[in-house]
ROVEXMAR-642678 format. One record per residue (C-alpha): residue in one letter; x, y, z. Coordinates in steps of 0.1 Angstrom, whole numbers, plus 5000, padded with zeros to 4 digits. Last residue first. Layout:
BEGIN
 type   c1   c2   c3
    A    X    Y    Z
...
//
This chain:
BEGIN
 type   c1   c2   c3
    X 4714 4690 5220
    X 4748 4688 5226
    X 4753 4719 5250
    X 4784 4717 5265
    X 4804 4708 5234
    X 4785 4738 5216
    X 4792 4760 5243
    X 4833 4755 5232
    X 4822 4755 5191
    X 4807 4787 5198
    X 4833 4801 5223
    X 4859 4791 5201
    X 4847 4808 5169
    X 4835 4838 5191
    X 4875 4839 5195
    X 4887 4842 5164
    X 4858 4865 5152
    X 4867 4889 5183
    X 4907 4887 5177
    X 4901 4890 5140
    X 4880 4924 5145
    X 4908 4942 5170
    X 4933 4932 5149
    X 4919 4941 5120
    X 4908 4975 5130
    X 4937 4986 5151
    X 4959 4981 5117
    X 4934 4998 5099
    X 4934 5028 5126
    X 4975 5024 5122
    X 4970 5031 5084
    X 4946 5064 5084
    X 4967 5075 5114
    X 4998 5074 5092
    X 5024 5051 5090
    X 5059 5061 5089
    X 5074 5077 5057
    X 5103 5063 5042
    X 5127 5083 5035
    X 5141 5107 5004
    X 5158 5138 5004
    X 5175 5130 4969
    X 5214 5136 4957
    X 5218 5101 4948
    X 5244 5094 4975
    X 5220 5115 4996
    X 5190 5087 4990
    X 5218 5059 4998
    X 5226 5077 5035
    X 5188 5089 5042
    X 5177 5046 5031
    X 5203 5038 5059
    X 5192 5056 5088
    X 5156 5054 5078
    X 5157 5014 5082
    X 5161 5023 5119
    X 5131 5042 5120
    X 5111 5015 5099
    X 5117 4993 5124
    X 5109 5019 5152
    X 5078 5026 5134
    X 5065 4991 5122
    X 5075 4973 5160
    X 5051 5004 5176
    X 5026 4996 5155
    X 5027 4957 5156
    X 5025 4961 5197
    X 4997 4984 5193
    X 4976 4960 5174
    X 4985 4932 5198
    X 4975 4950 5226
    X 4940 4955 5208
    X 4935 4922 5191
    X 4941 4904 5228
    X 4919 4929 5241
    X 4886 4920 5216
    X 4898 4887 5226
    X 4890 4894 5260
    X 4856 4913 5252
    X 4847 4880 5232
    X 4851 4856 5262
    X 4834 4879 5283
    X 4804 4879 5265
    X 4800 4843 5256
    X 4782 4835 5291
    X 4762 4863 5289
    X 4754 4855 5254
    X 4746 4811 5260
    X 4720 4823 5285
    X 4729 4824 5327
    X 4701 4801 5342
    X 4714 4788 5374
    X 4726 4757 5358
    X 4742 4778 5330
    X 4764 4794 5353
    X 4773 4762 5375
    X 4785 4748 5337
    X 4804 4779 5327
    X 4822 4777 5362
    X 4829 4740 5358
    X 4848 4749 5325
    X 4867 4777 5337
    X 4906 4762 5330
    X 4885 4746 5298
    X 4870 4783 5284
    X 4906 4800 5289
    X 4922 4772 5269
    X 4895 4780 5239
    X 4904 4820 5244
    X 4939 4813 5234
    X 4932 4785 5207
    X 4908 4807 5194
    X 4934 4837 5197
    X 4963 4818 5177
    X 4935 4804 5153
    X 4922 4838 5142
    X 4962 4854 5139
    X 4967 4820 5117
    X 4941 4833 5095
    X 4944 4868 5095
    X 4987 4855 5088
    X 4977 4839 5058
    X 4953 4868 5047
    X 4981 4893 5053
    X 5004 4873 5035
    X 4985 4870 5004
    X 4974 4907 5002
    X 5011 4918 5010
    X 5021 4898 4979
    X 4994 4915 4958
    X 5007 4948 4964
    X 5042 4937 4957
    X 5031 4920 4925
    X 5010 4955 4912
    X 5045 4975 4925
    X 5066 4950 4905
    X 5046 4957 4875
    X 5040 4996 4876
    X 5080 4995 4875
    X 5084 4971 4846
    X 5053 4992 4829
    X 5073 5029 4841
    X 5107 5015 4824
    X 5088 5004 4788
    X 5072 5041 4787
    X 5094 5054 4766
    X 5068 5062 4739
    X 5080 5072 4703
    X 5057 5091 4678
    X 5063 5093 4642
    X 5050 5109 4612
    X 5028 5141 4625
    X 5018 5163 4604
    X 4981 5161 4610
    X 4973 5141 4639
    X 4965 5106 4641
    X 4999 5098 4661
    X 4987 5117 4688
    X 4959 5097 4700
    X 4980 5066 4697
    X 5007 5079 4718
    X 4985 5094 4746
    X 4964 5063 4746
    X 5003 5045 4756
    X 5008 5070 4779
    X 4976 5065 4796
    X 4979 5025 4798
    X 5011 5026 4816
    X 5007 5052 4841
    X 5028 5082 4841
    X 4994 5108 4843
    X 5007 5145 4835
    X 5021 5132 4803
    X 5062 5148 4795
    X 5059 5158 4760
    X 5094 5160 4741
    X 5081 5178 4706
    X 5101 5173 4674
    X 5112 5191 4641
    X 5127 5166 4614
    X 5159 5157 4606
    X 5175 5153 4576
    X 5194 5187 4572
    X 5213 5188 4530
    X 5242 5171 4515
    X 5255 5148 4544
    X 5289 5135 4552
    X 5298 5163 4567
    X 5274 5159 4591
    X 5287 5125 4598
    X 5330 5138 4603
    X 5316 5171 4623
    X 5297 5149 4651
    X 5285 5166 4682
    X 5284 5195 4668
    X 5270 5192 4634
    X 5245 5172 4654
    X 5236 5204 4676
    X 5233 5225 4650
    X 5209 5198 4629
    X 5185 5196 4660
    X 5186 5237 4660
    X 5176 5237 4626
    X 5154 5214 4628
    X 5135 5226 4656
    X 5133 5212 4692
    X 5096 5221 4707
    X 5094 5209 4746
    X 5064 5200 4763
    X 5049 5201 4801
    X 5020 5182 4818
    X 5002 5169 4791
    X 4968 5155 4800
    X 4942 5183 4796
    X 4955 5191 4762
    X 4956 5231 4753
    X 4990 5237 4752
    X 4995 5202 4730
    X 4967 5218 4702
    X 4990 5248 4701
    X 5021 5234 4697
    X 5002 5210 4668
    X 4987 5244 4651
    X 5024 5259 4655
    X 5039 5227 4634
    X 5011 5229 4608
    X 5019 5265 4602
    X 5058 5260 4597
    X 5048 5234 4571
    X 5051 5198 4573
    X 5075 5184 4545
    X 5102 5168 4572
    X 5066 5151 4590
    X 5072 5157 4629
    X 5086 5137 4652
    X 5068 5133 4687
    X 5089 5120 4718
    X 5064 5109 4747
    X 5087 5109 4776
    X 5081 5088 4810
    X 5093 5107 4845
    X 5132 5101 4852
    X 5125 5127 4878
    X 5110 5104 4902
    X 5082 5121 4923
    X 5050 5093 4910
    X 5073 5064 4914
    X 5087 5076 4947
    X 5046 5079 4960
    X 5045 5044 4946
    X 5078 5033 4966
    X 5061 5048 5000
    X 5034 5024 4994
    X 5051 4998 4987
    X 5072 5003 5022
    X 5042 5011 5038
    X 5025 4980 5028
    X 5056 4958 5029
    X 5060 4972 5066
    X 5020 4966 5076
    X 5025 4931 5064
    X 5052 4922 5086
    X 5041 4940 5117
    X 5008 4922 5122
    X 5026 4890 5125
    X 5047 4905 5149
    X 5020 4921 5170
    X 4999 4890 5173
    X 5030 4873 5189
    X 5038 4901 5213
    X 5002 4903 5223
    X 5000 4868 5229
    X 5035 4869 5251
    X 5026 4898 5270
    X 4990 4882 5282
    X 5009 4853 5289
    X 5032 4869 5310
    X 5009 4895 5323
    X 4985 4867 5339
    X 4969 4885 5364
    X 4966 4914 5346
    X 4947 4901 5319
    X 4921 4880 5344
    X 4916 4917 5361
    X 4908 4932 5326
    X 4881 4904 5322
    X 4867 4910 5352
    X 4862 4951 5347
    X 4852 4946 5314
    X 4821 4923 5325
    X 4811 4946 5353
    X 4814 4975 5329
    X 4786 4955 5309
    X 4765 4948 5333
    X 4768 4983 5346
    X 4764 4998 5311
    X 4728 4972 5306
    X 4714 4980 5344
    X 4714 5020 5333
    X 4698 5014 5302
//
């Protein structure tokens, strides 16, 4: 056990001292691994900061629910009651008729006038406790079959617009992120590949002497295990001063509208995913290289 951590640290060691030795190149991978990180991680956050606005925006969806004009006062409390004890309404409002016919004869003398008796009907606003698309529309329906009721109205159009965009946004930053994995794999292959040429003889005296196809590969992958690493925390600190600066100007609109709002910076559940991939493309990208690279040496 002992023999296997030194070999090991021996290997870590001389591939940290190759790193240092070339800082300029070394900076110049990491910075380009840690922009193409960066753009997917800030539409991710973004989007995800625009869901957790969809779910605290105070325009929430409204299920309006008319009531039949013949339904008697004792229908109308049984359907206030049976909304107070369903799981998935968040709050409701009971208008009368009388007080919905007040109001009209208020706001417009010349049509009330106009009219012999009250023609509207008692209503309930419901505001659902789940705003997505598909549960406000089974709210509807399931409402619509009980007793006394003779209309219900959904204004859910706004929240399946907004669910929309959020779905294509999402599935934008799945797109890009597998483009850029893929060119992130070829940027470090091509990386680790020019590393394997420049030691070419070495490799070949090593496996002359008897060193296996794994002890030669091992410091290869350790390197581009480091190349994913810097670049990782390159693209993290690129997301949160870029989304720092974009805070300046989202506070400024979000007080015009009288909100608190900002974006909120990555999390450590985010910048360990970010760590992750970076860290587990730079090792595929460059056992890929060292493969094909022993492969070369080794024809049969």
């Amino acid at each position: 056990m002992k023999h296997w951590i030194n070999q090991h640290t021996l290997v870590w060691r001389l591939v940290l001292s190759r790193i240092l030795r070339a800082k300029l190149s070394t900076l110049m991978i990491w910075s380009v691994i840690g922009i193409a990180l960066s753009l997917p991680a800030i539409l991710y956050v973004v989007i995800d900061n625009l869901n957790q606005l969809a779910g605290q925006v105070k325009n929430e969806p409204q299920v309006s629910v008319f009531m039949k004009l013949d339904a008697e006062p004792a229908t109308v409390e049984a359907f206030r009651k049976n909304l107070e004890q369903h799981k998935g309404i968040a709050k409701q409002q009971f208008v009368s008729k009388e007080v919905a016919w007040q109001e009209m004869q208020e706001l417009s003398q010349n049509v009330a006038s106009q009219l012999d008796r009250n023609p509207l009907p008692d209503a309930f606003f419901i505001e659902p406790k789940d705003h997505s698309p598909e549960a406000i529309s089974q709210l509807q329906r399931e409402i619509e079959g009980w007793p006394g009721v003779e209309h219900v109205l959904a204004d859910a159009d706004w929240a399946k617009r907004l669910y929309a965009l959020l779905q294509l946004g999402q599935k934008a930053v799945l797109v890009l992120s597998g483009l850029l994995g893929f060119a992130l794999v070829a940027v470090i292959g091509n990386t680790i590949r020019l590393q394997i040429a420049t030691q070419r003889e070495e490799i070949e005296v090593s496996k002359l002497i008897g060193a296996t196809d794994g002890f030669i590969r091992r410091p290869f992958l350790y390197a581009g295990t480091l190349y994913g690493l810097g670049g990782s925390l390159i693209a993290l600190l690129f997301v949160n001063g870029i989304l720092t600066i974009f805070n300046l100007s989202v506070a400024d609109l979000a007080e015009l509208y009288g909100s608190s709002f900002i974006l909120t910076l990555p999390g450590w559940e985010i910048s360990l995913g970010v760590i992750a991939c970076a860290v587990t493309l730079g090792w595929i990208g460059s056992y890929i290289a060292v493969n094909r690279s022993l492969a070369r040496l080794n024809p049969n």
